[in-house]
N, C-alpha and C positions, 0 to 999 in steps of 0.2 A: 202566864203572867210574865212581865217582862222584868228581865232583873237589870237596872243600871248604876248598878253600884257596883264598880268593875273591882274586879282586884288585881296586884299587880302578877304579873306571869309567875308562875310558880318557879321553884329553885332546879336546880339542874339538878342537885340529889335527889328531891321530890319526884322529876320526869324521870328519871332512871328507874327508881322503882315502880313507875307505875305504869312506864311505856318501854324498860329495861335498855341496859347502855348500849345496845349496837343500835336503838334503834334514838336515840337523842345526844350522844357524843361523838363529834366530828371533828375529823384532826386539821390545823390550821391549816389555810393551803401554802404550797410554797409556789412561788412564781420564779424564784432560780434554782437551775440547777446543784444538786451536791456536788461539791467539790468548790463551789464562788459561793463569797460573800454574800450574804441576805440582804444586807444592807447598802456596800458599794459596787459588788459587779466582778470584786477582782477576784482574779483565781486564789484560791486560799494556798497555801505554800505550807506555813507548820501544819505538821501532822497531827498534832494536838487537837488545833481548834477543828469545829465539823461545822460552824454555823455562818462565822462572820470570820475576816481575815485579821482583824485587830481587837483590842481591849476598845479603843474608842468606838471602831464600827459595832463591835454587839454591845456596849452604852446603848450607842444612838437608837440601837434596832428595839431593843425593849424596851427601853421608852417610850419611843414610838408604838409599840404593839402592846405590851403590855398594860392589864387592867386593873395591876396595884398600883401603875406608878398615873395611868390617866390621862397621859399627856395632851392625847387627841379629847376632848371635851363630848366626843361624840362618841366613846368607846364602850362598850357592854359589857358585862361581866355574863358569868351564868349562862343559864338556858339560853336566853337570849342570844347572845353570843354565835353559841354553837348552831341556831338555828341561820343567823348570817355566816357562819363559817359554813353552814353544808350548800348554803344559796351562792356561795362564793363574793360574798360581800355586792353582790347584784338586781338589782331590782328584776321583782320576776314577769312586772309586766310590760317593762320597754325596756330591761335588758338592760342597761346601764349600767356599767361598775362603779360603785361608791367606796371603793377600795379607797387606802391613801397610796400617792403617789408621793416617793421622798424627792430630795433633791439631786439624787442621780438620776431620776427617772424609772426609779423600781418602785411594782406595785408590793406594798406591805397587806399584810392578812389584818387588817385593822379599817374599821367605819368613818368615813369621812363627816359624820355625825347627821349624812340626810337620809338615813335608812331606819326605817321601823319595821315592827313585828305584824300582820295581821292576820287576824282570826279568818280564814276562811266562810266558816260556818261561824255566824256569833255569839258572844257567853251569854248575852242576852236572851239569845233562843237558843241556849241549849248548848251550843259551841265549846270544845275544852281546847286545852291546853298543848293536845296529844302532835307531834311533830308534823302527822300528816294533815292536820289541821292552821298550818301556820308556815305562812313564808314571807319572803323580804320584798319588801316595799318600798319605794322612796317617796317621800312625803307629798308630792307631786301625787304620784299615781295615789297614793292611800286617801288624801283628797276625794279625789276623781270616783273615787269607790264609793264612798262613803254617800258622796252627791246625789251617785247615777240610786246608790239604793235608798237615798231620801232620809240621812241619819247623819 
């Protein structure tokens, strides 16, 4: 029987226990080097900071990446999340980064809001939730999927 009453992706603490955390927690990527800025490029100088060179650049940076504050309208929380964080925020069937790019020209670990989740195999037949069951899409291609399987 077919079931189309989806429900929404389960919680990241839920897939930890049931698919356990090395195999559904993924550390954000970083695209600068340690020792620069996350957010503007520049070499970090205090010794203090490890992430961004100023009080304003790591502002800007979580804002931008973080999924309390939202900024990007296209940002995940959760499972989800992590499962664009292990895809590298890239569509996995034409490759495409839907990372954000800020205004210096750095890629952020955060969704430009055209990337989704999909089921591999689907809940409708059976399909779960389990990491290797799910990868990142960009709504283009998830489309295209969807068509070619007539759904």
């Amino acid at each position: 029987m077919i079931n189309r009453n989806r429900l929404p992706l389960i919680t990241l603490s839920t897939a930890q226990k049931i698919y356990g955390t090395d195999n559904t927690t993924f550390l954000r990527p970083q695209y600068i080097e340690d020792g620069f800025c996350q957010w503007c490029g520049k070499q970090i100088i205090e010794k203090r900071r490890k992430t961004c060179c100023s009080k304003e650049c790591s502002k800007n940076f979580n804002i931008a990446t973080s999924p309390v504050y939202y900024a990007n309208v296209g940002s995940r929380g959760g499972y989800a999340n992590h499962i664009l964080r292990r895809d590298n925020y890239t569509c996995q069937k034409c490759n495409e980064f839907h990372g954000c790019i800020n205004e210096h020209g750095i890629k952020l670990p955060t969704t430009d809001g055209e990337l989704e989740i999909h089921h591999i195999n689907q809940v409708q037949y059976g399909g779960d939730d389990a990491p290797d069951n799910l990868i990142t899409v960009c709504k283009i291609c998830h489309k295209k999927i969807h068509k070619y399987r007539g759904n």
